[in-house]
Residue frames as a rotation matrix with the C-alpha (Angstrom) as fourth column:
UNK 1
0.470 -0.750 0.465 -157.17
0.209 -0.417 -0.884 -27.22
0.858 0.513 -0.040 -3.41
UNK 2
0.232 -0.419 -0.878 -154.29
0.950 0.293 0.111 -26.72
0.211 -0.860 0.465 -0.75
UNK 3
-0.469 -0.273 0.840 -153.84
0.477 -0.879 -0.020 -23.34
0.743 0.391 0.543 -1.60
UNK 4
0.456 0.672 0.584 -157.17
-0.573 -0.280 0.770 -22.30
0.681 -0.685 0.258 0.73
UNK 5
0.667 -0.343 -0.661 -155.11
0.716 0.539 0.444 -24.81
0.204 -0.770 0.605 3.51
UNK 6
-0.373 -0.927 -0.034 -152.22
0.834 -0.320 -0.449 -22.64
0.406 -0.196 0.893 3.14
UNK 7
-0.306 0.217 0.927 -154.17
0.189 -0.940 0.283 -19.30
0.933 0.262 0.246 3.30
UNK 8
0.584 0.512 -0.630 -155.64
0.480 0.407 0.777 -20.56
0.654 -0.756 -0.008 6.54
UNK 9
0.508 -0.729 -0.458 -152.42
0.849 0.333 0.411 -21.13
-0.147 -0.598 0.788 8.19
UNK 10
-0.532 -0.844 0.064 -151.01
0.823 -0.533 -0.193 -17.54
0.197 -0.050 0.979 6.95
UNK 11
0.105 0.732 0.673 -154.03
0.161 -0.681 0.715 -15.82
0.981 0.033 -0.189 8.28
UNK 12
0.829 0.079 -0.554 -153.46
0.540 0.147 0.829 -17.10
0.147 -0.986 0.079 11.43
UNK 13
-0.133 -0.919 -0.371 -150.08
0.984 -0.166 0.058 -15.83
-0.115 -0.357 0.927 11.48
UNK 14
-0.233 0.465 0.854 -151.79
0.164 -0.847 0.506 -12.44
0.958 0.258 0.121 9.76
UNK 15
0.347 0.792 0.502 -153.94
0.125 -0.569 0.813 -11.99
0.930 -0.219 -0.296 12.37
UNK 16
0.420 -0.660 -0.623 -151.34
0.896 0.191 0.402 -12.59
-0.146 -0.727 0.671 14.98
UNK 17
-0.617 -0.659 -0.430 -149.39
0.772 -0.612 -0.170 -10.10
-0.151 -0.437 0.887 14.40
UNK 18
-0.046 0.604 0.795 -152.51
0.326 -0.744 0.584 -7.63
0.944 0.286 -0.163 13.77
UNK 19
0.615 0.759 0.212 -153.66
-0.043 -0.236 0.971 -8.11
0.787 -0.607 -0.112 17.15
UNK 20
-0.006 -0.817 -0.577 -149.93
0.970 -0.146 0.197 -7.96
-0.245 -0.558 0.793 18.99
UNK 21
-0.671 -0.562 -0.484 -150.05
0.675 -0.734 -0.083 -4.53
-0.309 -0.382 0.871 17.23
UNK 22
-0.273 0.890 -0.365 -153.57
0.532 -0.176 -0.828 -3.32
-0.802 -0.420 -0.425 17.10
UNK 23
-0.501 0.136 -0.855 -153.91
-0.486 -0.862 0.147 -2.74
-0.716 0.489 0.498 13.55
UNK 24
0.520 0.699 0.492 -155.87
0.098 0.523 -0.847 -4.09
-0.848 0.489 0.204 10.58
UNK 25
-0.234 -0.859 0.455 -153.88
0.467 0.311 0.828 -5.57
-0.853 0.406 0.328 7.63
UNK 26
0.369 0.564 -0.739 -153.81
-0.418 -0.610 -0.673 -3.63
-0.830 0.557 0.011 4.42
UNK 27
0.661 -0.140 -0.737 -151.51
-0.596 0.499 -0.629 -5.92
0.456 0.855 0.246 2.69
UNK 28
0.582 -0.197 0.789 -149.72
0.067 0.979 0.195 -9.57
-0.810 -0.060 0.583 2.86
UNK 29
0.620 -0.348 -0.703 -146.63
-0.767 -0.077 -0.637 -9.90
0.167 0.934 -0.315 1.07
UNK 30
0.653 -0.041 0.756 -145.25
-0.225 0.943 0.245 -13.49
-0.723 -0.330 0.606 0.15
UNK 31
-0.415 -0.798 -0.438 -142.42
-0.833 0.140 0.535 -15.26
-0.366 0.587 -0.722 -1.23
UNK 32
0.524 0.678 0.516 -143.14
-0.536 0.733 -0.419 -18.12
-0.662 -0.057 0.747 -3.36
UNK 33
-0.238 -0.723 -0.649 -140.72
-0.895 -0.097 0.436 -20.22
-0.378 0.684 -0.624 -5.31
UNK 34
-0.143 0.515 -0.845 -141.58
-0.981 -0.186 0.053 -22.21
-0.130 0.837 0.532 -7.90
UNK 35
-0.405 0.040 -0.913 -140.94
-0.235 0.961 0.147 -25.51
0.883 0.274 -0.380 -6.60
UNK 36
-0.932 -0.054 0.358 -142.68
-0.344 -0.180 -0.922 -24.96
0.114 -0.982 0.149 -3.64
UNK 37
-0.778 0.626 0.052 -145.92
0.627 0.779 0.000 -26.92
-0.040 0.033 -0.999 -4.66
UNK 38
-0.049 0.615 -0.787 -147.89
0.242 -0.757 -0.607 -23.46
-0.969 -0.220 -0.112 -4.38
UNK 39
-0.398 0.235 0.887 -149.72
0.914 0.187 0.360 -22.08
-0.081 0.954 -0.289 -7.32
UNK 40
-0.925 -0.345 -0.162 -150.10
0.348 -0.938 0.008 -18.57
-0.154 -0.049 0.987 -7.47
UNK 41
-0.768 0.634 -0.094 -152.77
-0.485 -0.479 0.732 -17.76
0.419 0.608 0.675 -8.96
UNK 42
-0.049 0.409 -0.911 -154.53
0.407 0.842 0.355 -20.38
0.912 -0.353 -0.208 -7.26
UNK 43
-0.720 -0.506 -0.475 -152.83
0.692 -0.476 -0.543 -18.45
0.049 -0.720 0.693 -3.79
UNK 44
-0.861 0.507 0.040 -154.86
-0.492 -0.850 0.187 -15.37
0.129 0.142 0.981 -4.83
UNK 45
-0.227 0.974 0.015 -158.10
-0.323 -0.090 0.942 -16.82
0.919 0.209 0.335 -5.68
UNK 46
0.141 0.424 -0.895 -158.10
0.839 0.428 0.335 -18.68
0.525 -0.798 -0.295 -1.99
UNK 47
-0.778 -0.610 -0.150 -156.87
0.562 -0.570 -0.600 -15.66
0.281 -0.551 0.786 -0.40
UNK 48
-0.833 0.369 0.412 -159.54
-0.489 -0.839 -0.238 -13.75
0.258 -0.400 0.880 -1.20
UNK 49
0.415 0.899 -0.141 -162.12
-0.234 0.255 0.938 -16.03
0.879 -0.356 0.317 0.22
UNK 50
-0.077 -0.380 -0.922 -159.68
0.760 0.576 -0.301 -17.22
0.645 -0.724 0.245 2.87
UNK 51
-0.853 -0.512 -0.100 -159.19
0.473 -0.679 -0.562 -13.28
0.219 -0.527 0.821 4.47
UNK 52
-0.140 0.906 0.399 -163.43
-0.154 -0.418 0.895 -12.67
0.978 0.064 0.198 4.60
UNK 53
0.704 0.690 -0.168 -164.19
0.105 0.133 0.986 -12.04
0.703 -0.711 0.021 8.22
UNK 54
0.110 -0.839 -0.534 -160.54
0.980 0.001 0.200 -11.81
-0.167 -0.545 0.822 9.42
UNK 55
0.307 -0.206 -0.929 -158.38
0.482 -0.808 0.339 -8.89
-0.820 -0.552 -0.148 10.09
UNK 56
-0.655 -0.628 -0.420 -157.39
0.092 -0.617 0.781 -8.78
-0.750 0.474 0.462 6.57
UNK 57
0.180 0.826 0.534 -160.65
0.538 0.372 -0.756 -8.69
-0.824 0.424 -0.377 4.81
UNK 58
0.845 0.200 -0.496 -159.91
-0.087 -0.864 -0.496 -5.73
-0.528 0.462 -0.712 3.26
UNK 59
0.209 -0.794 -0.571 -156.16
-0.385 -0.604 0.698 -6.25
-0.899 0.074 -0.432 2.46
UNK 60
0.834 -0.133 -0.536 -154.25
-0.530 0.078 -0.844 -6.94
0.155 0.988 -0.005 -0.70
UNK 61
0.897 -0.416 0.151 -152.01
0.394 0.905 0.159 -10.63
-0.203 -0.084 0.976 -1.46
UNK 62
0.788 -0.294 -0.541 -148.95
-0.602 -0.554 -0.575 -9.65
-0.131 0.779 -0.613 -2.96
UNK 63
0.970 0.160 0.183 -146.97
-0.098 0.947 -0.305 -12.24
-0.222 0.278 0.934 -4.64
UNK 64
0.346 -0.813 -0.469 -143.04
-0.862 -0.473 0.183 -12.33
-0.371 0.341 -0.864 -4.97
UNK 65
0.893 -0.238 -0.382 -141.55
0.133 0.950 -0.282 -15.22
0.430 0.201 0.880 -7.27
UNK 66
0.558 -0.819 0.134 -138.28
-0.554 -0.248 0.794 -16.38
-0.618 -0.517 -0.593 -5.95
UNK 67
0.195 -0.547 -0.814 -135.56
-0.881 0.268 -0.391 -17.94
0.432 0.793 -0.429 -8.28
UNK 68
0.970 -0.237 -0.057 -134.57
0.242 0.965 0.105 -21.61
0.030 -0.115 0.993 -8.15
UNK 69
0.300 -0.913 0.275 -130.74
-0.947 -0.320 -0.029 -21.46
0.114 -0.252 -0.961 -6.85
UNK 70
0.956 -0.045 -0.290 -128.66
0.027 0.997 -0.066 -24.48
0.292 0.055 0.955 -6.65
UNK 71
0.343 -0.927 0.150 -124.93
-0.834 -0.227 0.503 -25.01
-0.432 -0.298 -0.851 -5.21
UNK 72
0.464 -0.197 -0.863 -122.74
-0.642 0.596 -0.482 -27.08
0.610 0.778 0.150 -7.14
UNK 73
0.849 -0.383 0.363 -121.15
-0.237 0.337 0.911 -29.84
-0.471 -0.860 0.195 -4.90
UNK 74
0.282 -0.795 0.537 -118.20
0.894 0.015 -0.447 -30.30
0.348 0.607 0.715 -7.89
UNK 75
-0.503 -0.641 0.580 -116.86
0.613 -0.738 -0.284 -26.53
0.609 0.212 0.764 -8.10
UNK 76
-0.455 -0.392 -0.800 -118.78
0.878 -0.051 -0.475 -25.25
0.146 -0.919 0.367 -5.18
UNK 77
-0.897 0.382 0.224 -120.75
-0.269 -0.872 0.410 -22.02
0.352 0.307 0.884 -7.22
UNK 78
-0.262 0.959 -0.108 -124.15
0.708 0.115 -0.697 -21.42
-0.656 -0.260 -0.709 -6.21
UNK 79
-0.959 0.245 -0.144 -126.29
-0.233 -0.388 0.892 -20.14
0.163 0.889 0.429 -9.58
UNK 80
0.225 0.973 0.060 -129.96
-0.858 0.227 -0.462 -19.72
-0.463 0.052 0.885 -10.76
UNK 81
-0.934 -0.144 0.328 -131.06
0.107 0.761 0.639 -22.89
-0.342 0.632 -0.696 -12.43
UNK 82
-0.362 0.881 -0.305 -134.54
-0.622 0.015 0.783 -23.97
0.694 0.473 0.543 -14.29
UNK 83
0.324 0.710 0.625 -137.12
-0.848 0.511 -0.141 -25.25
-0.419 -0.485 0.768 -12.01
UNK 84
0.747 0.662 -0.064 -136.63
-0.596 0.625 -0.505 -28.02
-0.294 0.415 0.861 -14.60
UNK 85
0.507 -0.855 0.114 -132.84
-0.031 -0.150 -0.988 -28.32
0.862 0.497 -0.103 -14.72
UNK 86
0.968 -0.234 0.095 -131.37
-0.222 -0.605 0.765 -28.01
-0.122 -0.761 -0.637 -11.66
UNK 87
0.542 -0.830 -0.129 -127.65
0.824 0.555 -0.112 -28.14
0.165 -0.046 0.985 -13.03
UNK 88
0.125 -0.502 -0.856 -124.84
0.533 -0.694 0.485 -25.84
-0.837 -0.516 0.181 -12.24
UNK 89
0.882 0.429 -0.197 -124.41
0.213 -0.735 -0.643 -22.48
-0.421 0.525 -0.740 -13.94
UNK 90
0.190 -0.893 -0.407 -120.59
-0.805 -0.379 0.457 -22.57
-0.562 0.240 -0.791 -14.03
UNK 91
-0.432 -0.705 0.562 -119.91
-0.683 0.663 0.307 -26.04
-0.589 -0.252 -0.768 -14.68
UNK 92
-0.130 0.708 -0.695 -123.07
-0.919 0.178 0.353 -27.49
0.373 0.684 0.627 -16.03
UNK 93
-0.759 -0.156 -0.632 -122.77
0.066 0.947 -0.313 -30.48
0.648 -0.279 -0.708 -13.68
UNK 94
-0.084 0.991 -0.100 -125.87
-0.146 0.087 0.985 -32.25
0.986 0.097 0.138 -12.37
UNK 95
0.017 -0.198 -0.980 -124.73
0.916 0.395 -0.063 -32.87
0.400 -0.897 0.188 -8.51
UNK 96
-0.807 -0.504 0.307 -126.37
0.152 -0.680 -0.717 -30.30
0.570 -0.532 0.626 -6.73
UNK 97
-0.677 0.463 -0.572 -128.31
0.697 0.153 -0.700 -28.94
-0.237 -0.873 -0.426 -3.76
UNK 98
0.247 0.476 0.844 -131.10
0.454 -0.826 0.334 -26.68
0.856 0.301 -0.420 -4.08
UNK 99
-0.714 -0.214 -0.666 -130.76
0.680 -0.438 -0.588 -23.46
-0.166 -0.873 0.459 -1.93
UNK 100
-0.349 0.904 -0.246 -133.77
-0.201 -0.329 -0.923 -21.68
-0.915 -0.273 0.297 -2.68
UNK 101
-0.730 0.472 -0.494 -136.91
-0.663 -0.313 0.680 -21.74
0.166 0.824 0.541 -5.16
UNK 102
-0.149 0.850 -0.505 -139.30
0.312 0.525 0.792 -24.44
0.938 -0.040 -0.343 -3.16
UNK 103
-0.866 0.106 -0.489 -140.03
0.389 -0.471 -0.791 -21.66
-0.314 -0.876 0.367 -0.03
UNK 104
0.341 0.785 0.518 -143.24
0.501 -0.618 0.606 -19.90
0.795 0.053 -0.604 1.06
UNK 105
-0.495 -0.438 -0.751 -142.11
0.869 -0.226 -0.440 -17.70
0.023 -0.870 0.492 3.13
UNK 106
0.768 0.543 -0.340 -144.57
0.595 -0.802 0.062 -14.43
-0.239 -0.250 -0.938 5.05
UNK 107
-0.264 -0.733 0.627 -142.21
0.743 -0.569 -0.353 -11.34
0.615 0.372 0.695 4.09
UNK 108
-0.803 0.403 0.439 -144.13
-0.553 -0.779 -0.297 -8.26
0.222 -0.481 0.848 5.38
UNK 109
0.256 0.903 -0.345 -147.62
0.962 -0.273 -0.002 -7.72
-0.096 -0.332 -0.939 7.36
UNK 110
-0.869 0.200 0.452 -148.11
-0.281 -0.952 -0.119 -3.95
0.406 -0.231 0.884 6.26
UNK 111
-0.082 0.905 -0.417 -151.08
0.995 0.098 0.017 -2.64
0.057 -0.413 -0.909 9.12
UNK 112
-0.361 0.346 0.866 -152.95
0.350 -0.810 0.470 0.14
0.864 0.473 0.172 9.14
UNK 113
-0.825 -0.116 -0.553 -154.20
0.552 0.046 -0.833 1.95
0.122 -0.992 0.026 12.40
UNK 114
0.222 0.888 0.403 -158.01
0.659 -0.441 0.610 3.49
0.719 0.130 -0.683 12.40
UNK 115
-0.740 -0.525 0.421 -156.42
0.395 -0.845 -0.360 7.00
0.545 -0.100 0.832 13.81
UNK 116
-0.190 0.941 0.279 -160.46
-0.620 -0.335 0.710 7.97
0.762 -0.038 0.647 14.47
UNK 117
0.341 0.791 -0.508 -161.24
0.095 0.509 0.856 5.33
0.935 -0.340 0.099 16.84
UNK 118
-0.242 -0.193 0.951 -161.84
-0.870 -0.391 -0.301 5.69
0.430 -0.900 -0.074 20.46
UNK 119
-0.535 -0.288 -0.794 -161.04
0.167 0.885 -0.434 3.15
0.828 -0.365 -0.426 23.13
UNK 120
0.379 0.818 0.433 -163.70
-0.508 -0.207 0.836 2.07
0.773 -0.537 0.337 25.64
């Protein structure tokens, strides 16, 4: 499954920015949009084997869906569309671009700072 590829690759970035600001991740929030070849649920279940031994062992995935958008190249609106559809919302005409809904994109790194510990 690519899912446990992806998790990889946003750990690394995870643990990057842990260790730029000395803290330990408590949560990982992500955009995902539906045409973005990612499977949620899938996402989760690698996560939590991907984040054992790293800085976020402990933290929590959170998932945001993002909407399939499209611009019309006829009349110029940009509208949601179906994943499965991608026609315009004003017009109903099939000649358009997508502008979002096949991103993964990191949102947040929330960290956490162990207040108690002493530096040697």
């Amino acid at each position: 499954m690519h899912e446990m590829a992806i998790c990889q690759a946003l750990l690394e970035q995870v643990e990057g920015i842990a260790r730029q600001h000395a803290g330990t991740v408590s949560r990982v929030r992500v955009l995902v949009g539906p045409l973005s070849g990612v499977e949620p649920r899938l996402l989760e279940s690698a996560y939590a084997l991907a984040r054992a031994g790293t800085a976020a062992e402990t933290s929590e995935l959170v998932i945001e869906d993002a909407a399939v958008r499209v611009r019309c190249r006829s009349c110029g609106v940009e509208s949601t569309a179906n994943p499965n559809r991608l026609l315009c919302g004003a017009c109903g005409d099939w000649h358009t671009e997508l502008t979002s809904g096949d991103e993964l994109l990191l949102l947040r790194v929330e960290l956490s700072r162990d207040i108690n510990a002493v530096a040697v």
